[in-house]
C-alpha atoms as a printed R data frame, in Angstrom:
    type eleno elety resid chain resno       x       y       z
1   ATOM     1    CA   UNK     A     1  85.052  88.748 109.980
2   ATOM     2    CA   UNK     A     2  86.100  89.746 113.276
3   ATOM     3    CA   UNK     A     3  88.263  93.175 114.151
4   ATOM     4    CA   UNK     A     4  89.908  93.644 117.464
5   ATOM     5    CA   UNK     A     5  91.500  97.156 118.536
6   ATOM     6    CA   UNK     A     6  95.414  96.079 119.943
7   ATOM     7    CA   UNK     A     7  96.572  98.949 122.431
8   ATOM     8    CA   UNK     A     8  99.957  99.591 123.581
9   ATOM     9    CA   UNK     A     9  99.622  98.371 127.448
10  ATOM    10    CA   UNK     A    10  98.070  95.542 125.855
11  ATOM    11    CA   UNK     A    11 101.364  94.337 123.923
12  ATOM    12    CA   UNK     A    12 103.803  91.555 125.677
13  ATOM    13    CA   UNK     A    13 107.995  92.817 126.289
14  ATOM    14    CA   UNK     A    14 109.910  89.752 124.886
15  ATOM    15    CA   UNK     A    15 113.238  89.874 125.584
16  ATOM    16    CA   UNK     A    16 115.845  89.113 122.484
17  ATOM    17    CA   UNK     A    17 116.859  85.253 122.343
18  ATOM    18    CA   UNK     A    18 120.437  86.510 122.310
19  ATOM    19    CA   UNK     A    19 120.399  88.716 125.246
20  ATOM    20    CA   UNK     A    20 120.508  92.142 123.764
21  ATOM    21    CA   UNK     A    21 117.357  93.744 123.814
22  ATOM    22    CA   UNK     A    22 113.808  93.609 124.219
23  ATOM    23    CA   UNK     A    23 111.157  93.416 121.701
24  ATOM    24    CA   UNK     A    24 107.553  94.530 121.811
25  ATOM    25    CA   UNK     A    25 105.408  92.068 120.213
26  ATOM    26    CA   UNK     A    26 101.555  93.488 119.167
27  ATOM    27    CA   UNK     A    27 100.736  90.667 118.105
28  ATOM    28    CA   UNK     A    28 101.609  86.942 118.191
29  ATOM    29    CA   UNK     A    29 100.524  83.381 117.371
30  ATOM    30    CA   UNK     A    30 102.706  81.466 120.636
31  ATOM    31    CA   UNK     A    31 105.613  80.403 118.622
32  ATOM    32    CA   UNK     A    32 104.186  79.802 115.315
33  ATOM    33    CA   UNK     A    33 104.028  83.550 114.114
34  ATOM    34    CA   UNK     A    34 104.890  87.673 115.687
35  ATOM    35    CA   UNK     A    35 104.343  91.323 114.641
36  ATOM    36    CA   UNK     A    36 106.981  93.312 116.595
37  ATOM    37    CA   UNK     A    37 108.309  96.620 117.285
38  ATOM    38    CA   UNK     A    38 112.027  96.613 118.548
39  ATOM    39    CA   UNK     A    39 114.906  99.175 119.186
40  ATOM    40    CA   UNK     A    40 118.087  98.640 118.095
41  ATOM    41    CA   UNK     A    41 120.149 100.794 120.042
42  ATOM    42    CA   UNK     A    42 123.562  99.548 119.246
43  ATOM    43    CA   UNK     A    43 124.905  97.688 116.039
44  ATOM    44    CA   UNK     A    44 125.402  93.737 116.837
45  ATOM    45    CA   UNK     A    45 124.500  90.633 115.962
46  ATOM    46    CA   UNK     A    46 120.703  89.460 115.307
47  ATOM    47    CA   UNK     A    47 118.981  86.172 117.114
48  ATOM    48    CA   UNK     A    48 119.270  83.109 115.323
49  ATOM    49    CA   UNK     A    49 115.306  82.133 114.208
50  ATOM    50    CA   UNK     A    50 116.638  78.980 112.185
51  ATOM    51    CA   UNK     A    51 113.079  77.697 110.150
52  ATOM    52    CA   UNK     A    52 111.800  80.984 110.299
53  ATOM    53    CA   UNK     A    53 111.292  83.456 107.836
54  ATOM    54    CA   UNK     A    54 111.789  87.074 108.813
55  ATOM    55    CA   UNK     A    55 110.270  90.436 107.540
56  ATOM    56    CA   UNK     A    56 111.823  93.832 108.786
57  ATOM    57    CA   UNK     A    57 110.546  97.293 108.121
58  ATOM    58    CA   UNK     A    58 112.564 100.602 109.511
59  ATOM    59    CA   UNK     A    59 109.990 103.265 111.197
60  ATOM    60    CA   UNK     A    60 112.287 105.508 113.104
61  ATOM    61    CA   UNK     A    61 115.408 106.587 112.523
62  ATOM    62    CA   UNK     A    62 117.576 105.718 109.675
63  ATOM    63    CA   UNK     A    63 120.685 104.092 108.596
64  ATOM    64    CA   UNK     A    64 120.249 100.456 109.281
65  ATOM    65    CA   UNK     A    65 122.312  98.268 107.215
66  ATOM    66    CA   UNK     A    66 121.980  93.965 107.840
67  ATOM    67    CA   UNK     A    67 125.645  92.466 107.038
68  ATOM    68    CA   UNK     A    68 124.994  88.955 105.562
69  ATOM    69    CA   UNK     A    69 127.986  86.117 104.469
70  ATOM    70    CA   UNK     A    70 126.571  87.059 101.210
71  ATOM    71    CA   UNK     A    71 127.002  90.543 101.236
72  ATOM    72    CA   UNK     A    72 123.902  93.355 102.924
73  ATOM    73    CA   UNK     A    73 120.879  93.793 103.003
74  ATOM    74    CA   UNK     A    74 119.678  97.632 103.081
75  ATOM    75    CA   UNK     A    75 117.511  98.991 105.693
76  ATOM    76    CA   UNK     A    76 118.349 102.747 105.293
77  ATOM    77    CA   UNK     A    77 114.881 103.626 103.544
78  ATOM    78    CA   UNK     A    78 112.070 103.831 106.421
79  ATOM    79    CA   UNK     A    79 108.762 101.829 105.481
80  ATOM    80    CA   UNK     A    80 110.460  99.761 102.725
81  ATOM    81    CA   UNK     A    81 109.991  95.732 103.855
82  ATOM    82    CA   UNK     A    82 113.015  93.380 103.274
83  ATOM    83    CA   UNK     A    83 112.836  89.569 103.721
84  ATOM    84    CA   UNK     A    84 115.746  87.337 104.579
85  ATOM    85    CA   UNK     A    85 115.721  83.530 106.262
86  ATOM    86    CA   UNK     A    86 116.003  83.681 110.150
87  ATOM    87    CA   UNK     A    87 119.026  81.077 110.037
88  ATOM    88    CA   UNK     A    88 120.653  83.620 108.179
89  ATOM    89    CA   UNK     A    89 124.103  85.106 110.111
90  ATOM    90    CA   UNK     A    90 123.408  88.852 110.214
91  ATOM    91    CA   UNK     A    91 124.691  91.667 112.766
92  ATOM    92    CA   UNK     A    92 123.477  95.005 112.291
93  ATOM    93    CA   UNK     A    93 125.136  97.865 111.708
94  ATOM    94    CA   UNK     A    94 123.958 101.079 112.673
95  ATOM    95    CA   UNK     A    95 124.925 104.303 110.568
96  ATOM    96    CA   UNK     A    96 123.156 107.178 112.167
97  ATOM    97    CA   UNK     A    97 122.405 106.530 115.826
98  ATOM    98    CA   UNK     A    98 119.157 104.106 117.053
99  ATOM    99    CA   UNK     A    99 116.329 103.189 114.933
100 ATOM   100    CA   UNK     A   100 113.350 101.094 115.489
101 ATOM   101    CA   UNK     A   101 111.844  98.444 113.218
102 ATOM   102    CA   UNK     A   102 108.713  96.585 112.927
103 ATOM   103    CA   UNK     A   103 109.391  92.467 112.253
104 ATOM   104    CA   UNK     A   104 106.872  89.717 111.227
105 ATOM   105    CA   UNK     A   105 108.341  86.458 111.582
106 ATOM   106    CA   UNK     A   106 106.812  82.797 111.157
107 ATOM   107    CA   UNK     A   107 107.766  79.545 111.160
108 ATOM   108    CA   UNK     A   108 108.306  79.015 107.225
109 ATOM   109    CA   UNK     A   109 106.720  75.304 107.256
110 ATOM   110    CA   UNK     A   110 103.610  76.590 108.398
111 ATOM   111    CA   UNK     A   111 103.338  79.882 107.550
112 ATOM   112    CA   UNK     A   112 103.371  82.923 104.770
113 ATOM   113    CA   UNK     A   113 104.171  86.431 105.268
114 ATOM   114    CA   UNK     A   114 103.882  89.760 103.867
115 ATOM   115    CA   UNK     A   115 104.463  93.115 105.238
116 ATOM   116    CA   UNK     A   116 103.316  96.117 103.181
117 ATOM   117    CA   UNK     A   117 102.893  99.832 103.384
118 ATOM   118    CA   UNK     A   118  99.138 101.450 102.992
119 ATOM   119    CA   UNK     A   119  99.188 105.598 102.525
120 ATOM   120    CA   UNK     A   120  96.353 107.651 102.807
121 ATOM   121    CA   UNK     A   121  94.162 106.595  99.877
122 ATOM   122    CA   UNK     A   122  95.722 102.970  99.219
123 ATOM   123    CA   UNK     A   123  93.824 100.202  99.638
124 ATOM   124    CA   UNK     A   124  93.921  95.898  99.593
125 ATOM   125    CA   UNK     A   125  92.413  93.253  99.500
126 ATOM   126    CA   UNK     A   126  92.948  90.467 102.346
127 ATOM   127    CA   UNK     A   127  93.337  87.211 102.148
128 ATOM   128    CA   UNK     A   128  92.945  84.199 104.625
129 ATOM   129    CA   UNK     A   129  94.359  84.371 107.463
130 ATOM   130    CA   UNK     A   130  95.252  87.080 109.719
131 ATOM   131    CA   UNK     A   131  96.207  90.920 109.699
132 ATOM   132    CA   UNK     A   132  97.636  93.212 111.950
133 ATOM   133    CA   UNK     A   133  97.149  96.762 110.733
134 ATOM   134    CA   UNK     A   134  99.675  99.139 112.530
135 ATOM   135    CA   UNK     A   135 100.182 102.454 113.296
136 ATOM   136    CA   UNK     A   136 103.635 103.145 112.982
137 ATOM   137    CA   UNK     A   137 103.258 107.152 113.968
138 ATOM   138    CA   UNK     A   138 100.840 109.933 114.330
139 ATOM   139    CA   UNK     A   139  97.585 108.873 113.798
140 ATOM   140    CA   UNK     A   140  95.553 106.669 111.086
141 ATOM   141    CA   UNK     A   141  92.253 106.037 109.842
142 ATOM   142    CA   UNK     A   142  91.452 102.815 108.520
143 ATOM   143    CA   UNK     A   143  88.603 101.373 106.735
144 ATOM   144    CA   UNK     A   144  87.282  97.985 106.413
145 ATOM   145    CA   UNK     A   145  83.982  98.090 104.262
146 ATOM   146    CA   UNK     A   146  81.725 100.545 105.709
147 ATOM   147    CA   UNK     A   147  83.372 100.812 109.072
148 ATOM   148    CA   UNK     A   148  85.937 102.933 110.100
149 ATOM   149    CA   UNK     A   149  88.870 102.346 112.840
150 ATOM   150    CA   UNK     A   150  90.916 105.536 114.469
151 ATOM   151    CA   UNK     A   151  94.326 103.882 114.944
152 ATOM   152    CA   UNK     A   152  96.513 106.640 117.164
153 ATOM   153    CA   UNK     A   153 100.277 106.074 117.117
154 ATOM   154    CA   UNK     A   154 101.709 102.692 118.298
155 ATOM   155    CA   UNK     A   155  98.361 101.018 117.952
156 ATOM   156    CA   UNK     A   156  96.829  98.128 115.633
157 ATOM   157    CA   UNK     A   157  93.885  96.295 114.823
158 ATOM   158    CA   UNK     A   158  93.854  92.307 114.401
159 ATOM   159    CA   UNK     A   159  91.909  91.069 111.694
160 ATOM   160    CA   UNK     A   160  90.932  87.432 111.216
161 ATOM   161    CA   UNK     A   161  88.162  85.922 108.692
162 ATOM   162    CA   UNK     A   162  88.643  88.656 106.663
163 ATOM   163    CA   UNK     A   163  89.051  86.737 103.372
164 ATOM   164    CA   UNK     A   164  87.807  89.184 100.492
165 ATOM   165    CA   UNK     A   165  87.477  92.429 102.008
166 ATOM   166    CA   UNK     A   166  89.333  95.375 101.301
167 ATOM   167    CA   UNK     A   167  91.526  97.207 103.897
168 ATOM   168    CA   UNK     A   168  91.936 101.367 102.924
169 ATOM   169    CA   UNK     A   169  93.875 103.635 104.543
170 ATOM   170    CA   UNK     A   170  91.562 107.119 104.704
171 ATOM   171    CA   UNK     A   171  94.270 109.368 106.406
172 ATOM   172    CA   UNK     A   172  97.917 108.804 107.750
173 ATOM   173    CA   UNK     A   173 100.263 105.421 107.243
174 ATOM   174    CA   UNK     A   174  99.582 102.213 107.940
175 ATOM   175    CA   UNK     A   175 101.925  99.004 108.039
176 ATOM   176    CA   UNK     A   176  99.760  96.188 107.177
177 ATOM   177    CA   UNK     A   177 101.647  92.047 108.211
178 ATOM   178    CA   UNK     A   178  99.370  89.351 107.120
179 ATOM   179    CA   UNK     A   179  99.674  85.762 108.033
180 ATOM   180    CA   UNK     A   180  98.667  83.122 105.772
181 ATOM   181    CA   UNK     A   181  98.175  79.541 106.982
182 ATOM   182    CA   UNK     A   182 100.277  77.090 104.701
183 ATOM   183    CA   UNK     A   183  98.896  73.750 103.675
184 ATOM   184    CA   UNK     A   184 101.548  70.937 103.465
């Protein structure tokens, strides 16, 4: 198993496909996977990742709602993941002012994902593949068998080859994105 600390001045400023913003990804796979923190400062309409499946997570702010052909998809709670198909038409609507969200995306024919929430005195177990365990806010502790990780605000630690162990969070919140390798 191998753990690497991910720092803030460390993380790469992508700007938006469609023009209107910038994301900051903490982690990334080239173009086959990303973990990403991104403002969205005004409501409008989201990039088009067409064979990509998307993962969104609100960590500041709230109010977010994602208006679909097929109706919305609600991202007023903070730290509650939703999953929708990059191809998918969407522009955001903002209710309350700016938020910011975390996204996982991957390219669905190689790729799974999963984004989850760990509070203090949650654990899970990992699977193969890799796992970016975020600090949304404050400050974290995380624990990975007998060693522990301090994870301040707005940083991570990658974990790959981690298959089996068990990921706890000792103090604070962590958002854990995992991505699994697909066999076709």
């Amino acid at each position: 198993m191998s753990a690497h600390l991910l720092k803030p001045q460390d993380y790469r400023r992508t700007s938006w496909k469609n023009g209107g913003g910038v994301t900051t990804d903490i982690a990334h796979d080239g173009e086959l996977w990303r973990f990403s923190r991104t403002p969205i400062t005004a409501s409008g309409p989201f990039s088009d990742y067409a064979g990509f499946d998307r993962m969104q997570m609100l960590v500041a702010g709230h109010g977010l709602v994602l208006e679909t052909p097929d109706g919305e998809i609600d991202v007023r709670v903070p730290f509650k993941p939703v999953r929708f198909a990059g191809e998918l038409a969407i522009t955001s609507r903002l209710e309350a002012g700016p938020v910011e969200v975390l996204n996982l995306l991957g390219d669905r024919s190689k790729v799974m994902l999963d984004l989850a929430v760990l509070e203090a005195g949650e654990s899970r177990h990992l699977g193969s593949g890799r796992h970016i365990a975020y600090c949304p806010g404050g400050a974290a502790v995380a624990r990975l068998g007998e060693e522990a990780f301090d994870l301040s605000a707005d940083h991570a630690l990658h974990l790959e080859q981690a298959d089996g162990e068990v990921l706890a969070c000792v103090t604070g919140r962590i958002v854990l994105g995992s991505v699994t390798c697909v066999s076709r």
